[in-house]
Structures are given as C-alpha cells and as structure tokens.
C-alpha positions, 0 to 999 in steps of 0.5 A: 564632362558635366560639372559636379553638381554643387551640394550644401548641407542643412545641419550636422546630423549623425547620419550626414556626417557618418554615412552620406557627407563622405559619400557626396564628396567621393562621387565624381558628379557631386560637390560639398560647397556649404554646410549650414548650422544654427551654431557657426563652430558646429557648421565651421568644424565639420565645413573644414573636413571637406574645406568648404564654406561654412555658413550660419543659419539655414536660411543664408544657405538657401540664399547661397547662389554657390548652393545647386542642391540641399541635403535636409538631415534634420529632424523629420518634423522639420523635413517638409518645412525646409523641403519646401523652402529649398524648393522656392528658392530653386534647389534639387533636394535630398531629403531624409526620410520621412519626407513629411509627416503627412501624406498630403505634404508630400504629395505637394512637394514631390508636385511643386518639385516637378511643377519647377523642374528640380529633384526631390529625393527621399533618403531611403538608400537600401533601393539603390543596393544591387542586391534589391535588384538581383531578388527582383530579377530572382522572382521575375524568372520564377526561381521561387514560382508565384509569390504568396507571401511576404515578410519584413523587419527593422528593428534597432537597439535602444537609444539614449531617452534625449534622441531624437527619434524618442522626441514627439515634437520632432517627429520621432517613433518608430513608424517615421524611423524604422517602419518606411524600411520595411514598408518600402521593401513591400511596395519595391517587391510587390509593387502599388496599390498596397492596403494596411489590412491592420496594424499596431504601435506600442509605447514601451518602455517609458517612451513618449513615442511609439516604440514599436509596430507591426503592420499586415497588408495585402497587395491587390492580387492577395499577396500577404504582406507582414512588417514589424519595426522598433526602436528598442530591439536587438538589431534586426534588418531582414526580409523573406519572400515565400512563393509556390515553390520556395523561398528567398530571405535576407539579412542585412538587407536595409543598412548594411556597411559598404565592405559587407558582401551580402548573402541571397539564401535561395530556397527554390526546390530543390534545395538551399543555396547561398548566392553571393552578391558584390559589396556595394556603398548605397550611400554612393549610390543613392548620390550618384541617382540623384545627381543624374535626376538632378541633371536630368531636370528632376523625375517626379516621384510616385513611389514617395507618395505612395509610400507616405499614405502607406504610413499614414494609413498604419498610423490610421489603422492602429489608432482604429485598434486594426 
C-alpha cells in the first residue's frame, strides 16, 4: 500500500481548521505532518489537535524535507505568491480558491506545476460531490431534452467589516469569494469556451470591495448562462438548468455539510419528482483526488485556467459598464 502522502498546512484559516484539516487526517492516503504560522502559539495550539510539528514561518515549512505537499488557505492575494514558492521547492499544492488574482498567474503556475511533474490543485471542492455527477449524467440521457439554459447563485450572510473576504489588499470581494462557484458550475455543465456577454459588481453597504455581482454568459452553442453571487445576502447556493423538456434545480448545491442528503428536484415532463442522492463529505473527497493526482506525478489543469479568465473577463466587462 502507498504511504500516506505527507501534507503541511501554511496558516490556521477558518476554512483549514473547519472543514479540510479534519478531513486530510481522516483520509487513508494523507498525512497532517506540519502546520505553519507566523506566530508559533497559533501554529503549536492547533499542531497539537492532530500531534504534528509545528513550525514558525512559512518559509521554514517549504524547507521541511518531512513536508511532500502544502495546503495554502491564506488570503487570496497571497495564494500565488506561496503557490509559487511551494512549487520551487518540489511540493504538490492545494490551494484554495482563487488560485491567483490574474488569469496570466495561474496559467503560469498551473505550467510550472506540470513542467515539474507536481500537483497544483484548486479548492473548489463542490466538483468532487456525487451529486454534480448524477445531473451530468441526467442531462447526458436527455432527462430534460437539449439544454437552453442555465442558472446559478451563491450568496452569503453579511461578515464582521475586519474579514478578510471585505479587505481589498488581501483579495476580498465577492467575485474572488463566492462568484468562482457559480461561474465553475457553468463551466462543470456546459463545458469551454464560455463568453461573459456582461456583468456588474456592486459596492454596498460601506464595503471597500465589491459585495455583489452578477454575470450573463453564453456557451458556444448559444446556451444562456445567468450567475450572481454576494457576500451580504440571506444564504443562497443553488442552480437550475432548464432544457427543451424540463428542468433540473438544486439546493444547496456548493457548500453543503457532509450529513446533508441532497435533493435533485426533476422536472422532465411528465411531472416533478424529487431523486435522492447519498450524503457525501467533499472535503473528503477533494483530499482523496488530490492525493491520487499527487501520486499520479500531477495532472495539469485546464479547467483552473479557464476558470480564471473567466473571472477576469467579469471583472473587465463590469468595469466596461457590460
């Protein structure tokens, strides 16, 4: 059996000690061995929850010979910048979202990654639900007929004004933050070669970063594409696709527990059923992909890439006015 691939953590996010630390030491094919702060009494509390190393400063972590791979849940404007030197030193990276702030950026990394044989993964975890996987296979036996249109939100109650999602030198906004999801669904379902056709991102609310947005693209075989996204809303997370015969739509669908049980509500017809699917953990899963593309000597990524031009094309097209 392949030993477990050793992982450190660079810093003590929320998001690291919520959802993906606990899952990284419950996989079999993962390893916690390191976790790294700038303050050695953040990095030695949590190091002791899973009785691993602590160690002090980013830098001595990328050092570690102990480490094989490095989680990145810093800031998003920080993500490149330790992507990168991850990558130098010979580490597999999974890296939260976005993995840059400019599409140019990424397309490097996710390069220098293959160029070096290591896995460069993006946390956008929703695409390693099962759930995703059974409306693809809804759509690709026509339960719905052709597809025409599609529809996506990801919207989130308001944070404290310190966060660092509402912190423009560290990458906040709500395009960084909740718009990949539902831009990412886009591409999962429809596949390349999206076009933002328009979009808008709005300050509300006193923020110094954009709060909410809304996008409209167009797959090349015309198929419509409306997302919208936020970071001061009652909680939304939700898609719908609407073909020549019916309707597919989920709730819940980007962040969900790993207890919830998700409903596929199915329109194809001849009336609504609600199809059941298993409860699954994607953070668990997100660790188990990339441990096996860590294994597997790294599988370039060309759906990152995509995805950040994407972005940067809504950000282009709402400074533009649409």
């Amino acid at each position: 059996m392949t030993r477990p691939l050793r992982v450190g953590v660079m810093g003590c996010a929320d998001i690291a000690r919520r959802r993906m630390l606990p899952a990284i030491a419950r996989a079999p094919q993962t390893e916690i061995v390191a976790v790294a702060s700038r303050q050695a009494g953040r990095a030695r509390k949590l190091a002791d929850v899973y009785g691993c190393r602590a160690v002090q400063g980013y830098e001595a972590l990328l050092t570690d010979e102990g480490v094989e791979a490095v989680y990145v849940p810093l800031p998003a404007a920080l993500h490149a910048e330790w992507a990168e030197a991850a990558l130098l030193a010979g580490k597999h990276v999974l890296v939260e979202k976005p993995v840059s702030l400019r599409r140019e950026t990424t397309s490097r990394l996710v390069e220098l990654a293959a160029s070096r044989g290591l896995a460069l993964m993006e946390n956008v975890m929703f695409v390693h639900h099962g759930l995703h996987t059974v409306v693809r296979k809804l759509l690709a036996e026509g339960a719905i007929g052709e597809l025409r249109a599609f529809e996506a939100h990801f919207m989130v109650p308001r944070r404290a004004m310190d966060d660092i999602r509402l912190q423009p030198e560290l990458g906040g906004g709500a395009l960084w933050d909740t718009g990949v999801y539902p831009l990412r669904a886009a591409r999962y379902f429809l596949g390349p070669g999206l076009r933002v056709a328009g979009a808008c991102l709005v300050r509300g609310g006193g923020h110094r970063v954009d709060s909410a947005g809304s996008a409209l693209l167009v797959a090349p075989d015309g198929t419509g594409v409306h997302a919208s996204f936020g970071l001061d809303h009652a909680y939304r997370s939700a898609y719908t696709l609407w073909g020549t015969g019916g309707s597919i739509a989920v709730d819940r669908a980007f962040t969900p527990p790993a207890s919830h049980r998700p409903i596929i509500r199915l329109d194809d017809g001849s009336g609504v059923r609600d199809l059941a699917v298993p409860a699954e953990d994607q953070a668990y899963n997100t660790v188990l992909a990339f441990a096996a593309a860590a294994r597997a000597g790294g599988t370039p990524d060309a759906v990152c890439p995509e995805q950040a031009r994407l972005l940067d094309d809504v950000r282009a097209a709402a400074t533009r006015g649409g």
